[in-house]
C-alpha positions in Angstrom: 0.0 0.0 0.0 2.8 2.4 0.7 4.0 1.9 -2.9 1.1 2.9 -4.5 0.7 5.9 -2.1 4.2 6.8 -3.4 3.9 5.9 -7.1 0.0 7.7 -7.3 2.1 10.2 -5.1 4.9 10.6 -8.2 1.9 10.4 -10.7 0.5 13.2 -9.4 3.3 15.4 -9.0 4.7 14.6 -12.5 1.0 15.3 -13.9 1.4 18.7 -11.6 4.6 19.9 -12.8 3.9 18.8 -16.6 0.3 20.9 -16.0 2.5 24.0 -14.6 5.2 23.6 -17.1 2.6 24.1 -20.1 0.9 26.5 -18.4 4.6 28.1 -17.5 5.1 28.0 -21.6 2.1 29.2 -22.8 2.6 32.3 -20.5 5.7 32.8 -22.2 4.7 32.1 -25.6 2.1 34.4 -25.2 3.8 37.5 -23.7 6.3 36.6 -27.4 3.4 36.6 -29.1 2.6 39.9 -28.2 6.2 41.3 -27.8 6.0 40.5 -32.1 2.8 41.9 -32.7 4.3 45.6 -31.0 7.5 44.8 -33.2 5.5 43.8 -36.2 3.1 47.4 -35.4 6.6 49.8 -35.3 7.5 47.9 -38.2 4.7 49.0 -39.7 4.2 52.1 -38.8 7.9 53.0 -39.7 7.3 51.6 -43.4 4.2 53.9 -43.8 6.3 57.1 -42.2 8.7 56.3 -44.8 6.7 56.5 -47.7 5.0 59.5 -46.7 8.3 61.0 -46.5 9.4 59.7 -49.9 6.6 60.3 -51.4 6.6 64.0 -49.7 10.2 64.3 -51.6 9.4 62.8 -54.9 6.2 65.4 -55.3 8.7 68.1 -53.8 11.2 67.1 -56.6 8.7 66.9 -59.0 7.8 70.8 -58.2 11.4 71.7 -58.3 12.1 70.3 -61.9 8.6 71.5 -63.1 9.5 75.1 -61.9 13.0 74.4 -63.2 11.6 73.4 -66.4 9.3 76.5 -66.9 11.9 78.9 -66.3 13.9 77.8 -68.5 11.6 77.6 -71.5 10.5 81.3 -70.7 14.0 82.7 -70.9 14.7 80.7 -73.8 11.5 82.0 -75.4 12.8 85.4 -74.3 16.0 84.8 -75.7 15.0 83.2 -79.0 12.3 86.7 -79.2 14.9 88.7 -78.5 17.7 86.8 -81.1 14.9 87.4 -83.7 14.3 90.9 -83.0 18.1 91.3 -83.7 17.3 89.4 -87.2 14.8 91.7 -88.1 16.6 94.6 -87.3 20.3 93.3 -89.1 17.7 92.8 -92.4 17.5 95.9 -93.5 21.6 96.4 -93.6 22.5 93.4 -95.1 19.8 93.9 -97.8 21.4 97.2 -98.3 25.1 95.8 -98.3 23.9 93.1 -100.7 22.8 95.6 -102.8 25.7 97.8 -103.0 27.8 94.3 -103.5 25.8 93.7 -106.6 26.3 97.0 -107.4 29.7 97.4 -107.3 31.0 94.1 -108.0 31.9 93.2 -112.0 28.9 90.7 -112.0 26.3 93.4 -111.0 25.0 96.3 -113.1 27.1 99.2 -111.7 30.7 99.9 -112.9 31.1 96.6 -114.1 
């Protein structure tokens, strides 16, 4: 009789330290659990600060070059208005020097 005391003794405190044991783990596997899901939620919310901020420079750049762009065109406009006010006014004088060339050259009409 004192054996099976003793071995329903050891039965019952193996069952009893198996029983705290899981329960020890499933503590612990929870609180990792949830120590992930915080890791996995900073994760997260890093990734979506980052591409707000890229996205925040790209449309910054985008501005930039667009701006960049339009000057440009407008002073090469300008310039290009201006180079062809030159033309219009140069017209005139070299009509006038090809003239006299023609003129006074043994090909043209004049002395030649």
């Amino acid at each position: 009789m004192e054996i099976a005391k003793f071995v329903l003794t050891a039965v019952g405190t193996f069952v009893s330290v198996i029983s705290l044991s899981f329960a020890v783990f499933q503590y612990w596997r929870k609180k990792q659990d949830e120590k992930f899901d915080l890791f996995k939620q900073n994760i997260d919310k890093m990734i979506q600060k980052e591409e707000q901020s890229r996205k925040a420079f790209d449309t910054q750049h985008e501005n930039r070059l667009r701006d960049l762009e339009s000057t440009m065109v407008q002073r090469f406009e300008n310039r290009l208005s201006i180079m062809e006010g030159e033309l219009k006014g140069i017209k005139s004088i070299l009509q006038s020097m090809q003239n006299w060339f023609i003129n006074n050259t043994s090909g043209g009409g004049g002395k030649g």
